[in-house]
Each structure stands twice: as structure tokens, then as C-alpha cells.
C-alpha positions as CSV (number, residue, x, y, z in Angstrom):
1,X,-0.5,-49.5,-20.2
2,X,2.1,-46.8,-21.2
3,X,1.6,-43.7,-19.4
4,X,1.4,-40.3,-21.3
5,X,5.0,-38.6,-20.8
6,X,4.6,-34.7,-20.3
7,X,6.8,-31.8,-20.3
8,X,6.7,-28.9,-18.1
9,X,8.7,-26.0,-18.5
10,X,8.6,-24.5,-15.0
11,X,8.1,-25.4,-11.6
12,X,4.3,-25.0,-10.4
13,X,2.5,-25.0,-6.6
14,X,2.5,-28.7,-5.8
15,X,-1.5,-29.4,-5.5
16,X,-1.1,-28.9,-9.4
17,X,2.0,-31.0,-9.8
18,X,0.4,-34.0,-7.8
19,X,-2.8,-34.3,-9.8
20,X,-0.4,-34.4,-12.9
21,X,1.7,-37.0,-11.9
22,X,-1.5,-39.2,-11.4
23,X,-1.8,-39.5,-14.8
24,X,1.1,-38.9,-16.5
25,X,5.1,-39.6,-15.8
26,X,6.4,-35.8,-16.5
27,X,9.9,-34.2,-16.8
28,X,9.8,-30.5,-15.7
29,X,12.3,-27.7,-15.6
30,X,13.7,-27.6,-12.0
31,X,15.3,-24.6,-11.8
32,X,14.0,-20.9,-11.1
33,X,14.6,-19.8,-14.7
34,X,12.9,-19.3,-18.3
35,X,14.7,-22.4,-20.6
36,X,16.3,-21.3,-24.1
37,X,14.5,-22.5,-27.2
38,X,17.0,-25.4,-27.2
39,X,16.3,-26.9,-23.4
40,X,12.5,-26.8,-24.7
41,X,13.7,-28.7,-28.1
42,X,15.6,-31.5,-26.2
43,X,12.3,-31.2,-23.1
44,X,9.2,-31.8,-25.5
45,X,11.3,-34.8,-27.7
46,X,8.9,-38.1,-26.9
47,X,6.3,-36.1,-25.3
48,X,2.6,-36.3,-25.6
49,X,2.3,-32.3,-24.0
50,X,4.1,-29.7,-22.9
51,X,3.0,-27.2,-20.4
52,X,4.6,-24.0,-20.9
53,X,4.7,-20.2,-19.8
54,X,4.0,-17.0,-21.2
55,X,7.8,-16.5,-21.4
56,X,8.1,-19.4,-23.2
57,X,7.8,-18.9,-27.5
58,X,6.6,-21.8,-28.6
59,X,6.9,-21.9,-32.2
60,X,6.8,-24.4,-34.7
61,X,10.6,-25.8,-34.6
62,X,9.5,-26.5,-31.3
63,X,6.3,-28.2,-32.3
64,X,8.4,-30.1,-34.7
65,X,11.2,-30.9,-32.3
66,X,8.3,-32.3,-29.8
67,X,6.4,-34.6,-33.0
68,X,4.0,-36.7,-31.0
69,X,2.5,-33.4,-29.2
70,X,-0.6,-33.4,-28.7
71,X,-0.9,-30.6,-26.5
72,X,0.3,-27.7,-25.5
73,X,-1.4,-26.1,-22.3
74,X,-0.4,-22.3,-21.5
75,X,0.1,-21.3,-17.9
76,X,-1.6,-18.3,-18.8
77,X,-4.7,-16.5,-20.4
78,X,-2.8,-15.0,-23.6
79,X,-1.5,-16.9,-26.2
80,X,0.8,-15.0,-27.9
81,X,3.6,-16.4,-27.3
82,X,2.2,-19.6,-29.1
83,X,2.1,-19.8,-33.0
84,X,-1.5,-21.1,-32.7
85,X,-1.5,-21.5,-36.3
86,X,1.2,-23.6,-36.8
87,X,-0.1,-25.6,-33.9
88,X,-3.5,-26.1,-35.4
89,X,-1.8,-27.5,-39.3
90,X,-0.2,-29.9,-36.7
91,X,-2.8,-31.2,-35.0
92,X,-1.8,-29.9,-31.9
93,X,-4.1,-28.5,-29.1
94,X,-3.8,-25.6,-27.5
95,X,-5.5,-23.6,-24.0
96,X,-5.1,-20.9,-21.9
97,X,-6.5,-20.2,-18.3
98,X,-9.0,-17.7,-18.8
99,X,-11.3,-16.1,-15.8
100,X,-9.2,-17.2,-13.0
101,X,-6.9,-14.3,-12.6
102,X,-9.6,-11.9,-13.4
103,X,-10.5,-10.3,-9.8
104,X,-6.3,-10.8,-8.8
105,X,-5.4,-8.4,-11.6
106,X,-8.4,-5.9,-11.2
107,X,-6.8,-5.8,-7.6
108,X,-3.2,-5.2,-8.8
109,X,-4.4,-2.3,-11.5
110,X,-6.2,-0.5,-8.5
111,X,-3.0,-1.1,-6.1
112,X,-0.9,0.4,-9.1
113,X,-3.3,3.2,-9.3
114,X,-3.3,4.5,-5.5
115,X,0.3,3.6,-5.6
116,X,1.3,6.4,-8.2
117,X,-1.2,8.9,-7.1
118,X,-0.3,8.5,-3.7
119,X,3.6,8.1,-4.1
120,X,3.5,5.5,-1.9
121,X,7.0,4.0,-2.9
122,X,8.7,7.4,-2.7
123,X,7.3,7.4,0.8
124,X,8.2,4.2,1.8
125,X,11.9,4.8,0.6
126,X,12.1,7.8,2.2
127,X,11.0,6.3,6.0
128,X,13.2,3.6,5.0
129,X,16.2,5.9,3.6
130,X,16.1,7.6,7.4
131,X,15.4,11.3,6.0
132,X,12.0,11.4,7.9
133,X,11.8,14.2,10.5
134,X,8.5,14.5,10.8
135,X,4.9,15.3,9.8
136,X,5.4,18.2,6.8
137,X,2.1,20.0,4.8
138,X,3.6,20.3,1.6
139,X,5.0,16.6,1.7
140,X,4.7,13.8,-0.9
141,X,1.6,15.5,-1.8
142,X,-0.2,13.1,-4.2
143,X,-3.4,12.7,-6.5
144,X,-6.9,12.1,-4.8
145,X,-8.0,8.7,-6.9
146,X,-11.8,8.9,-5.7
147,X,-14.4,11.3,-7.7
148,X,-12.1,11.7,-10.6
149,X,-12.5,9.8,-14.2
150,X,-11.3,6.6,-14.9
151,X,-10.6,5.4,-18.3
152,X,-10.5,1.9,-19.1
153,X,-9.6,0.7,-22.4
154,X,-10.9,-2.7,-22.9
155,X,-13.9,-4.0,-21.0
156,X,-13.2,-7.4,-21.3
157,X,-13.3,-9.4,-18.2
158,X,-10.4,-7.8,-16.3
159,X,-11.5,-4.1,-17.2
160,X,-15.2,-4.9,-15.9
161,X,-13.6,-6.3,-12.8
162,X,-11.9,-2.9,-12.6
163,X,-14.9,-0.8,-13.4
164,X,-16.8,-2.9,-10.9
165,X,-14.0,-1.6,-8.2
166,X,-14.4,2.0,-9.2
167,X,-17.9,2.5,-8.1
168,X,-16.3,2.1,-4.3
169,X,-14.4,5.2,-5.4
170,X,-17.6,7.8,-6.5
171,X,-15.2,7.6,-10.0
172,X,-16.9,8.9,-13.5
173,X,-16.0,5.6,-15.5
174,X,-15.4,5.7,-19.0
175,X,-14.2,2.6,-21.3
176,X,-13.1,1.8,-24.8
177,X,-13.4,-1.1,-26.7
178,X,-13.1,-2.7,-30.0
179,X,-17.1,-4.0,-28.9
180,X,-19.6,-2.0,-27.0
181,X,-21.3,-3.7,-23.6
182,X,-24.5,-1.6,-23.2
183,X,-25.4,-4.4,-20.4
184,X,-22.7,-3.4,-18.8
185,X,-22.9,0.4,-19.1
186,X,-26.4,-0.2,-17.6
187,X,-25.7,-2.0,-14.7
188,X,-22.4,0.4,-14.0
189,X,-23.7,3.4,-14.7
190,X,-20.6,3.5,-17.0
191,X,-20.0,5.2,-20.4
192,X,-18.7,4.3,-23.6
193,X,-16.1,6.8,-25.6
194,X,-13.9,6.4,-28.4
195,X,-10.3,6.2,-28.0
196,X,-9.3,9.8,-28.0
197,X,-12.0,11.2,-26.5
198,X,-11.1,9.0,-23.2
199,X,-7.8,9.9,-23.1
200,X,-8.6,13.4,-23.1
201,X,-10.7,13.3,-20.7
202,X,-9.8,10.5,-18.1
203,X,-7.7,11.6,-14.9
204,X,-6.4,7.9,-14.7
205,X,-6.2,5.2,-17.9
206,X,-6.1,1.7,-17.6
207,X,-4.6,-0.7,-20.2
208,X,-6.7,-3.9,-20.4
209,X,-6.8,-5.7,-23.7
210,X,-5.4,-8.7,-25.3
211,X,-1.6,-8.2,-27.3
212,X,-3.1,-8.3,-30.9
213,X,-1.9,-6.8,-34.3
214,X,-4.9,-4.4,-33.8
215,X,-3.7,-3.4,-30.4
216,X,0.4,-3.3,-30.8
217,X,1.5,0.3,-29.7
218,X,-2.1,1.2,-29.2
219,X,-1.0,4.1,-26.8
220,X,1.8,5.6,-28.5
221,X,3.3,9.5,-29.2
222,X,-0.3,10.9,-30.7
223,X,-2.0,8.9,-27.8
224,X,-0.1,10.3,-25.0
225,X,0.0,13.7,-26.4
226,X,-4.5,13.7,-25.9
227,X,-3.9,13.0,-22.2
228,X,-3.8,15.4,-19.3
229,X,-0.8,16.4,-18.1
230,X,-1.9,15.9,-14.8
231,X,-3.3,12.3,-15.8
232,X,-1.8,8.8,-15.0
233,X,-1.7,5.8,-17.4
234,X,-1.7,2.2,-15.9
235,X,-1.2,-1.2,-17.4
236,X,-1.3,-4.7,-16.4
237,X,-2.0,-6.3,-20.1
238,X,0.3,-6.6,-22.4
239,X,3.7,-4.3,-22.3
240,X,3.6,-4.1,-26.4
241,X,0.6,-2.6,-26.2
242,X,2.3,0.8,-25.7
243,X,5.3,2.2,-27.6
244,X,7.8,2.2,-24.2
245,X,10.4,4.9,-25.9
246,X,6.8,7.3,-26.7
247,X,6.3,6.7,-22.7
248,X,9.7,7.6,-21.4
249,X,9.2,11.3,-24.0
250,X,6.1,11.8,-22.8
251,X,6.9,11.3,-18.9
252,X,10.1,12.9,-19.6
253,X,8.6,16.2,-21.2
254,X,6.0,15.8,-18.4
255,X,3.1,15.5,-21.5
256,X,1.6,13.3,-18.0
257,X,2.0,13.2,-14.4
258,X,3.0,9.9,-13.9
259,X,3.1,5.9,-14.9
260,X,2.1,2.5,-13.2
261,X,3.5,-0.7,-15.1
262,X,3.3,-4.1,-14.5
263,X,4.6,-5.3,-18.0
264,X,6.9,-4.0,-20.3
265,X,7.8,-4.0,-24.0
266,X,10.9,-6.2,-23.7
267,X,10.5,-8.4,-20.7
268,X,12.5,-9.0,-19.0
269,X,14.2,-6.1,-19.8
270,X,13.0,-2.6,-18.6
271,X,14.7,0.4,-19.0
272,X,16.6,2.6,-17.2
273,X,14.8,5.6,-17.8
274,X,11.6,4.4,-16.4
275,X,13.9,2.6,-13.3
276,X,15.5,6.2,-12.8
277,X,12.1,7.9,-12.5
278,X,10.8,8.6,-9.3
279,X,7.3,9.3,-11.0
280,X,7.0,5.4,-12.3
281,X,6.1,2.4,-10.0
282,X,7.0,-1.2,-11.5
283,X,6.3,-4.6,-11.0
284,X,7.3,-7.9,-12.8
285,X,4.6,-8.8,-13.9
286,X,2.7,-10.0,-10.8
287,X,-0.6,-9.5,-12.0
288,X,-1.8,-13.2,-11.2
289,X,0.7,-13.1,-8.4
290,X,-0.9,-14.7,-5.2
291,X,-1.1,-18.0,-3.8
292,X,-5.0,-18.8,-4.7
293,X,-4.7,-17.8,-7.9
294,X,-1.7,-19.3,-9.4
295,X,-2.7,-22.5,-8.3
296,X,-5.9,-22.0,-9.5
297,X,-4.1,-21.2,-13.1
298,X,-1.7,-24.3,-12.3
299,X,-4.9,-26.7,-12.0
300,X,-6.5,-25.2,-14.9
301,X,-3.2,-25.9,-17.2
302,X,-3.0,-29.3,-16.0
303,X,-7.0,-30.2,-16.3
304,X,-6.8,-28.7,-19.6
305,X,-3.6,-31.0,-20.4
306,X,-5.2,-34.1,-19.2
307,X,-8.6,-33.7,-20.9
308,X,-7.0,-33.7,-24.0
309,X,-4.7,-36.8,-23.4
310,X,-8.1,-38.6,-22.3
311,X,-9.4,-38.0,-25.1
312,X,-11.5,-34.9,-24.2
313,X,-12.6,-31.4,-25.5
314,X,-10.7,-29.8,-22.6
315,X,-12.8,-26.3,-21.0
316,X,-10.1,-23.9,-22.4
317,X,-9.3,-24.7,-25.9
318,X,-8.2,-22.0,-27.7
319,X,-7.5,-24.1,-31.6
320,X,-11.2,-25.6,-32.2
321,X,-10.0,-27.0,-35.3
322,X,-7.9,-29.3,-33.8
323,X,-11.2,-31.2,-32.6
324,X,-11.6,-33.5,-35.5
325,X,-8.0,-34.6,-36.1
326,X,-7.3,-35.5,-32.5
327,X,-11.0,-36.9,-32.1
328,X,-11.9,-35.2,-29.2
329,X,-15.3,-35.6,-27.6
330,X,-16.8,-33.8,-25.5
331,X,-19.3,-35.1,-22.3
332,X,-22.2,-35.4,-24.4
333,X,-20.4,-37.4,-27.3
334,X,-19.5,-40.6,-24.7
């Protein structure tokens, strides 16, 4: 029997990559690098799936390009770099990793947080620079993070892992989303506000929701200009989510005090101003980044990927209308 032939567009932690290979004869990308549309063309011709990344746009000369797909599992929880649409006329399948990387990216967003307030990469490249001479009272004074008010916009699951965290802190928690959670303003002793209101009151604001037309440059000129000055945004969604050239103005004309990104508007391109600014502290996109989790995502992608290929109605599937024309069943249909 002809094995299904699978193509995966980056390297992934090995546990993942042997379950794969039980099933399947795959072909994946080698090298430490995001492929151009064209390697993904030439990668997905005769394959039954492709496992891809959230650098990787998968669109629908790619879906053509790759005709018996059946499959296409995102190393990832968003989607957007998928044209689900065109993946659903096609008959193609599509899932995300949702829930795993919830508690690792709550952790990040409140290592970001006490990061900026506390300057602690200013500090730690000034110890390292050699211009320490000793204790000083007026040095690399920061922001206290605990008793102040937090402001989360979206309280999905990520920004109720972070509201969860900020009770530790004695923080006044207030969220924003697109749909209220009086469960969890109950059980939090946390309050909902409408957009504005939050950033005008909030000490620190958190970015946590999904990169939709709705939410593109959410937090732009008008938004920043509600904030403190003394008040630090922070976000670990989606980099389009706020208009980058209204955040370099803004931190620039000191409108805030200061900014803590782990994505960015043009990845992987950041700009110089925010490099340059001593008042900024960046990461590429680590989010997800540690060992449990991303091979937690990796062994989600692939179970996802093989479900369908068996036939299944995999856990994660973002495309339900794809269930008919590829005859999926789930558990209680065998």
C-alpha cells in the first residue's frame, strides 16, 4: 500500500518528526530558513499535505501547485497566513494548534512586562558594557508592575492566562473584548471596559487578540494618544495589530513611557527606530518559544495532519466545510 507523501516546510523537534514518518514518507525543508513561494510550489507537487509555518503564505497558487492536497496543518494557532477560503472551494483541510502555547505566552507577556518597567536590558548591558561602579539611588530607576492597572485587550485564552497571572501582582485588571466573559470577571475579580476607557486608564496594556480585519491597526495614533504618558504597551499577538510608524511617534514624542514587542508589523523586518530606542525591549517572536511547548505544537500539527489522511475529523480543524467533500468521520461515525 502507497504511503501518503507529505511536505514539511521546516525542521521540527524530532519526537514530532518520528511519529510522522510512521505513517507517511515526507520531504521537509532542511535548512534553518523560511522557503520562497517557489521552493513551497516545487515542495507540495505530489503531496497529500503540507505542514507549514506562520511565515509561510500559503495561498492558492500554492494550493494549486500542490493538487492532490488534502491537508494543510499550521505549526501555529493563527491562520492568517492561510487563504482558508480558497482552501475550503478546494477541498482542502486546514488546523491550527490552539491551547498549547497558551500558559508559554502568558509567561512571555509578563516577562516583557517587568522587563520594560524594570529596564532590565539597559541594566544588563550596562554590567556587561563594564560602566558599573557601584550601587547608585537614582540608577535605572524603573516602574513598580505590582498594585497598578493592567489592561488586557482580548480575553481570549492567552489574555485570561495573563489576567490569571496578575492577581499574584495585587494588579486592578481591566480587559477589552469584542465579547464579554462575566464568568470570568467573577472568578477574577476582573472588569470589563471599552476600548478607550482602558487605555486611559491602564498603567500597562497588553495586546492579545487574533490578526483580523476588525483588529488590523487596532492601537493606532488616536489609541496611543488616550494612554498615559507614564503607561507601557505590550504585545505578543499579532504585530499588524498596531500601526508600527503611530508607535515609533508616540514613543518618540514620549505620548508613553515605554514598549515591549514580541512581533512586529513586517516580520522579519523591524525598524530601526524601535532597535535605537533604549525605552523598547524586542523579541522575535518567541512567544511559544520553549522546549515543552513547541513540541507540544509540533505533535499537534502532525496528529492533526494524520487524522485527516486516515480519514478522520482531526481535533483542530479550522475549514468545517471541508468535512463532506473529503468524507471525514469522526469517532462516533466508525
Amino acid at each position: 500500500m502507497t504511503r501518503p507523501k507529505v511536505f514539511v516546510a521546516r525542521r521540527l523537534p524530532e519526537p514530532a518528526l518520528e511519529v510522522l514518518g510512521r505513517e507517511t514518507d515526507f520531504e521537509m525543508n532542511k535548512d534553518d530558513r523560511v522557503l520562497t513561494k517557489e521552493e513551497i510550489m516545487e515542495g507540495v507537487k505530489d503531496k497529500d499535505a503540507l505542514l507549514c509555518l506562520l511565515t509561510d503564505k500559503i495561498d492558492a497558487e500554492i494550493m494549486d501547485a500542490g493538487n492532490r492536497l488534502k491537508v494543510i496543518s499550521n505549526y501555529a494557532v493563527g491562520f492568517d497566513n492561510i487563504d482558508v477560503e480558497e482552501a475550503t472551494k478546494r477541498g482542502i483541510a486546514v488546523t491550527n494548534t490552539p491551547g498549547v502555547l497558551t500558559e508559554t505566552t502568558a509567561d512571555l507577556t509578563w516577562a516583557l512586562m517587568l522587563a520594560v518597567a524594570r529596564r532590565i536590558v539597559e541594566a544588563d548591558g550596562f554590567i556587561r558594557a563594564g560602566k558599573w561602579s557601584g550601587w547608585a539611588p537614582m540608577q535605572f530607576l524603573g516602574t513598580d508592575v505590582h498594585g497598578k492597572t493592567l489592561g488586557i485587550v482580548g480575553l481570549g485564552r492567552i489574555g485570561a492566562a495573563v489576567a490569571k497571572r496578575a492577581v499574584g501582582f495585587n494588579m486592578k485588571t481591566v480587559y477589552y473584548d469584542a465579547r464579554r466573559n462575566e464568568g470570568l470577571e467573577k472568578e477574577l475579580g476582573i472588569k470589563y471596559a471599552p476600548l478607550d476607557e482602558l487605555l486611559k486608564i491602564s498603567d500597562f496594556v497588553t495586546i492579545h487578540v487574533p490578526l483580523l480585519p476588525t483588529t488590523h491597526h487596532l492601537i493606532g495614533e488616536r489609541e496611543l494618544g488616550l494612554m498615559k504618558p507614564t503607561a507601557y504597551l505590550i504585545n505578543t499577538s499579532r504585530g499588524q495589530v498596531i500601526d508600527e510608524r503611530a508607535l515609533i511617534k508616540a514613543l518618540k514624542g514620549r505620548k508613553i513611557a515605554g514598549a515591549a514587542l514580541d512581533v512586529f508589523e513586517r516580520e522579519p523586518e523591524v525598524p530601526k527606530e524601535l532597535i535605537e530606542m533604549s525605552n523598547v525591549v524586542l523579541t522575535p517572536h518567541i512567544g511559544s518559544a520553549s522546549v515543552e511547548t513547541r513540541t507540544k505544537m509540533a505533535m499537534m500539527a502532525v496528529e492533526n495532519l494524520l487524522s485527516v489522511l486516515r480519514g478522520e475529523i482531526p481535533k483542530n480543524l479550522v475549514n468545517h466545510g471541508v468535512i463532506e467533500k473529503l468524507g471525514l468521520k469522526g469517532a462516533s461515525d466508525k
